[in-house]
C-alpha positions in Angstrom: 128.2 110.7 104.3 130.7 113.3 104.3 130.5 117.3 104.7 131.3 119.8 101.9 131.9 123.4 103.3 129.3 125.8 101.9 130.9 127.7 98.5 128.7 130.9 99.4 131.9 133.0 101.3 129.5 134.5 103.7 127.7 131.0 104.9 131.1 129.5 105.2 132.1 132.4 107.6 129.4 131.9 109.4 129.9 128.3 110.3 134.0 129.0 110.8 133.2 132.5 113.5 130.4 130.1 114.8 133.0 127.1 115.6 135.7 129.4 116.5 133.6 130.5 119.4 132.6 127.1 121.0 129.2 126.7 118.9 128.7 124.6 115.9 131.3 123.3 113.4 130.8 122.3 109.8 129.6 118.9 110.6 126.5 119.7 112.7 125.4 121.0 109.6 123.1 118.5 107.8 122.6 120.5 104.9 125.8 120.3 103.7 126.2 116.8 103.9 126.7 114.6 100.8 127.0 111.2 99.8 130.7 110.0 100.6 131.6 108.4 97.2 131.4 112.2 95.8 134.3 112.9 98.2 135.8 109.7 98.7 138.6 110.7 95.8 139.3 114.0 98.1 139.6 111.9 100.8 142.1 109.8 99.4 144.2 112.7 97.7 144.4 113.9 101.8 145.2 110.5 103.2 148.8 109.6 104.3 150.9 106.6 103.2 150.8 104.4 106.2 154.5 104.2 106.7 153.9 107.0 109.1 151.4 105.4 111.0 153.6 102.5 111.4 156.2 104.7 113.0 153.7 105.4 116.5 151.9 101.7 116.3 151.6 99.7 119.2 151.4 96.8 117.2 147.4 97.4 116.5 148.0 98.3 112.8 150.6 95.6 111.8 147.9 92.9 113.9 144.8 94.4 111.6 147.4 94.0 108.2 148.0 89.9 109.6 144.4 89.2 110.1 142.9 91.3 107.3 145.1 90.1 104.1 145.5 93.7 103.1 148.7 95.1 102.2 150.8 98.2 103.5 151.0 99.6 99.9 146.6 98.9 99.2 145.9 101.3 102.4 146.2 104.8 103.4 145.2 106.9 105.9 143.1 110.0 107.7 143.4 111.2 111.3 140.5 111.3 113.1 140.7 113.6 116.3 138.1 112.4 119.2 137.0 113.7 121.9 138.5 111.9 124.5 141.1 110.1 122.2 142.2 110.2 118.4 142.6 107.5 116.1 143.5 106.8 112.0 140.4 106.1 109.6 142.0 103.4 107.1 141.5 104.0 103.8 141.6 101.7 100.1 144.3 103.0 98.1 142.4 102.6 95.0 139.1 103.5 96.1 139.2 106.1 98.8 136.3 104.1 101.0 136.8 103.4 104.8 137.5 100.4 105.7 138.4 100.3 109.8 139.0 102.7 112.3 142.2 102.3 114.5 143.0 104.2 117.9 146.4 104.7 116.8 147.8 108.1 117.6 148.2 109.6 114.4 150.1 112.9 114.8 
C-alpha cells in the first residue's frame, strides 16, 4: 500500500498542522491509502541510483548484490527514516516494486 496526500487543500493542511504539532502524519491515515502499483512509477521517479548508497555501505549492500544476482544498474533506491534507525528500501529499476530493505544509512 502506499499513501497519496489528500488533493482537497484544506484536508491536506489539516494532516501537515496536525504532524507538525506531534499528532498524526499522512500515513496514520487509512483513507488515503492506495494500492502501491498506482504509485510504484512515483516511487521509482524519486528513487536514487545506488552509486550513492554505495558510497556509506558497510559492505551490507555489495553482500545483498553477491547473493541476490541483481545488478547495480537493475536497482534503485528510497530512504526510509526509522524510528530508532534509518535504512534504504531497494527498488527494481524497471518496475518501481520493493524488493529488500537495507539498514544502510542513506543520507
Amino acid at each position: 500500500m502506499a499513501a497519496v496526500a489528500p488533493a482537497e487543500s484544506r484536508e491536506a493542511q489539516r494532516i501537515l498542522d496536525n504532524a507538525l504539532e506531534g499528532g498524526k502524519d499522512l500515513q496514520a491515515y487509512p483513507q488515503f491509502y492506495v494500492p502501491y502499483t498506482q504509485q510504484a512509477r512515483n516511487a521509482l521517479g524519486r528513487a536514487k541510483p545506488l552509486a550513492k548508497l554505495l558510497e556509506r555501505d558497510d559492505g551490507t549492500l555489495k553482500h545483498y548484490l553477491e547473493s541476490s544476482g541483481k545488478s547495480q544498474e537493475s536497482l534503485r533506491f528510497l530512504p526510509l527514516r526509522g524510528r530508532k534507525r534509518d535504512g534504504a528500501v531497494l527498488l527494481d529499476a524497471v518496475s518501481g516494486l520493493p524488493l529488500q530493505v537495507l539498514l544502510i544509512e542513506p543520507w
